[in-house]
Backbone as a chain_set.jsonl record, in Angstrom:
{"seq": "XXXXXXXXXXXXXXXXXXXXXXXXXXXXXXXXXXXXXXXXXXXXXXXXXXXX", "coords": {"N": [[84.568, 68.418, 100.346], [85.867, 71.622, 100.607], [87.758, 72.798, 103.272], [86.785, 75.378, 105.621], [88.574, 78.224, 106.637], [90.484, 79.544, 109.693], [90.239, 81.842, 109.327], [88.774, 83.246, 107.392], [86.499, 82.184, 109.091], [86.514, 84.161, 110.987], [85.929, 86.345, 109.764], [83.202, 86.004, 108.941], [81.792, 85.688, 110.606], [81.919, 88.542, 111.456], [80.716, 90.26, 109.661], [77.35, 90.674, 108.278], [75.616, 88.865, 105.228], [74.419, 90.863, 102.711], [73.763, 93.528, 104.082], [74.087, 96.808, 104.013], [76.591, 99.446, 104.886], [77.557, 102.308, 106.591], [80.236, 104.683, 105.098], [82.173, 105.149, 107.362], [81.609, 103.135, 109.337], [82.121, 100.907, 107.425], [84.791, 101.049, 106.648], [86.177, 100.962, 109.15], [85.392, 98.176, 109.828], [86.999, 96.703, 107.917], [89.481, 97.239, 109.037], [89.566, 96.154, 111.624], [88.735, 93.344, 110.721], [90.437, 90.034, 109.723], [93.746, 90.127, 108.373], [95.256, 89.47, 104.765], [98.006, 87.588, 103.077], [98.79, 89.241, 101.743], [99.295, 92.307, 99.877], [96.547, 94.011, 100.05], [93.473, 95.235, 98.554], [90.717, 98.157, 97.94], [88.126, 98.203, 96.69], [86.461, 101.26, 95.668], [82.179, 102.117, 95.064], [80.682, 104.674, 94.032], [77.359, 106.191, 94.308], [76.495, 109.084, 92.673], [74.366, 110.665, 92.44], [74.374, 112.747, 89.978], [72.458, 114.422, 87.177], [73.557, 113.766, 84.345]], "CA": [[84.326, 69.838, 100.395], [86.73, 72.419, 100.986], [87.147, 73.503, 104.805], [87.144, 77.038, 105.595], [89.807, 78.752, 107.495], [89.589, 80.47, 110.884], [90.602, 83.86, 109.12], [87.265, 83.585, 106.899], [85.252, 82.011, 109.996], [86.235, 85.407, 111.755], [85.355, 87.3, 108.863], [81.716, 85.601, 108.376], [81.1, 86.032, 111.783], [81.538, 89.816, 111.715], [79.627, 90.362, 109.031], [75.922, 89.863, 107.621], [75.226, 89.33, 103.659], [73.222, 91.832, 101.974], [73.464, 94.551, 104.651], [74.439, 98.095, 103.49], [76.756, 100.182, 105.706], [77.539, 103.502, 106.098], [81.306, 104.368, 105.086], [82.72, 105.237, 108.596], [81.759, 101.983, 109.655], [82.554, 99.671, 106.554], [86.394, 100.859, 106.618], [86.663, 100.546, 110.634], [85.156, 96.812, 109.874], [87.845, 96.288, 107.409], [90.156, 97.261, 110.067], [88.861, 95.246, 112.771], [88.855, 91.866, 109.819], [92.159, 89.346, 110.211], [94.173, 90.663, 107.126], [95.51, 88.755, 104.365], [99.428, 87.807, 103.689], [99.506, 89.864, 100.591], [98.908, 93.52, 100.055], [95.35, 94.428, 100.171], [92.99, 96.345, 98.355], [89.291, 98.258, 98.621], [87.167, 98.861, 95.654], [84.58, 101.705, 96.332], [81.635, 102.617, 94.092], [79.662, 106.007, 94.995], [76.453, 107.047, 93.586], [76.868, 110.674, 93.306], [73.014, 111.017, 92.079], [73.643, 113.809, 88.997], [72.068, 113.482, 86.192], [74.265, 114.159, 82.626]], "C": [[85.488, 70.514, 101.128], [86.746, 72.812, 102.722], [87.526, 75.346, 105.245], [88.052, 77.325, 106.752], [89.001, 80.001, 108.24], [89.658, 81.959, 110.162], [89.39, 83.901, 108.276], [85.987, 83.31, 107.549], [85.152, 83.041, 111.035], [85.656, 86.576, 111.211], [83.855, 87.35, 108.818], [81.306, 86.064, 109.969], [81.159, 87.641, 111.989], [80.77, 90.12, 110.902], [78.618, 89.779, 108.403], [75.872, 90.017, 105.955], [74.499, 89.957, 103.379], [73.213, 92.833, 103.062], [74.415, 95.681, 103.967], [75.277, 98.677, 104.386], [78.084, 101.708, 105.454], [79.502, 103.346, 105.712], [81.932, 104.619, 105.871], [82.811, 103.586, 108.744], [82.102, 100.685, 108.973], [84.121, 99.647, 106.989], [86.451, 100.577, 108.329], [85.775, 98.714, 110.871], [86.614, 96.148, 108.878], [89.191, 96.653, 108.296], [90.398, 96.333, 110.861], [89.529, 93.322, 112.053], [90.203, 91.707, 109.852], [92.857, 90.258, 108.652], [94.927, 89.373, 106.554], [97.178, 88.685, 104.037], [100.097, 88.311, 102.558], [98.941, 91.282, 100.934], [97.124, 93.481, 99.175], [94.699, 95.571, 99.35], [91.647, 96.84, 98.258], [89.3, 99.029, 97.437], [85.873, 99.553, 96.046], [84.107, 102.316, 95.403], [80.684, 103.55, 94.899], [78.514, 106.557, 93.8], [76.123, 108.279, 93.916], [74.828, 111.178, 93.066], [73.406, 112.295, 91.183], [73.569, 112.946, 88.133], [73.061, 114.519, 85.158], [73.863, 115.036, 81.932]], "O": [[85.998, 70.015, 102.131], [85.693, 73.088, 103.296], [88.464, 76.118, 105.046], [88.156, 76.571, 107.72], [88.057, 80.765, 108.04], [89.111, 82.985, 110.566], [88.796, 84.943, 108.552], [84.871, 83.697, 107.202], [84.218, 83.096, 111.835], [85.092, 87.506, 111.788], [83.241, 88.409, 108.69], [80.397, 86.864, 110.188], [80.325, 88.049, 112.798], [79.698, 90.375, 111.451], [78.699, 88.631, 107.967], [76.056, 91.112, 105.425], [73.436, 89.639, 103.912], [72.056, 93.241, 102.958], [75.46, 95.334, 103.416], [74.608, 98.488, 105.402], [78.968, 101.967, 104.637], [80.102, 102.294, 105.932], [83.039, 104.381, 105.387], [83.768, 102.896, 108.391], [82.328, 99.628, 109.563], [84.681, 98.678, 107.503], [87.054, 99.519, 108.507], [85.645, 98.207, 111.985], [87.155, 95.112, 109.264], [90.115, 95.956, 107.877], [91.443, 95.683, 110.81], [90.291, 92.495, 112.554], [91.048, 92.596, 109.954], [92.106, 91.013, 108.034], [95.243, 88.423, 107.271], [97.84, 89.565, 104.588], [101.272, 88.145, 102.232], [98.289, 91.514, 101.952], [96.769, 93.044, 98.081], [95.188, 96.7, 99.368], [90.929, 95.877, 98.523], [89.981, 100.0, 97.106], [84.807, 99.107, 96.469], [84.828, 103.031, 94.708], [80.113, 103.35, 95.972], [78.752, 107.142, 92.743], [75.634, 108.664, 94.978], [74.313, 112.086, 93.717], [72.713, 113.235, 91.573], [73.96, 111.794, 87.945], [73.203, 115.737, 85.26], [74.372, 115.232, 80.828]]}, "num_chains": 1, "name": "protein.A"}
């Protein structure tokens, strides 16, 4: 089995699976997280609630 690296055992330890959070605090967690040694990027989906 593969062994995981400290930069994803610092990652897992900041965050929980399946929790929701608001977007202030998601991007100042992606902050916070080690970064990787390529350029980076953040997919965000927004439910605006209209209807068509």
């Amino acid at each position: 089995m593969a062994k995981i690296s400290k930069r994803m055992q610092a990652i897992r330890a900041k965050l929980t699976p399946g929790k929701f959070h608001p977007i202030e605090e998601a991007f100042e967690l992606l902050k916070e997280l080690p970064g990787a040694k390529f350029r980076e990027s953040v997919d965000v989906a927004v439910n605006l609630g209209v209807d068509p």
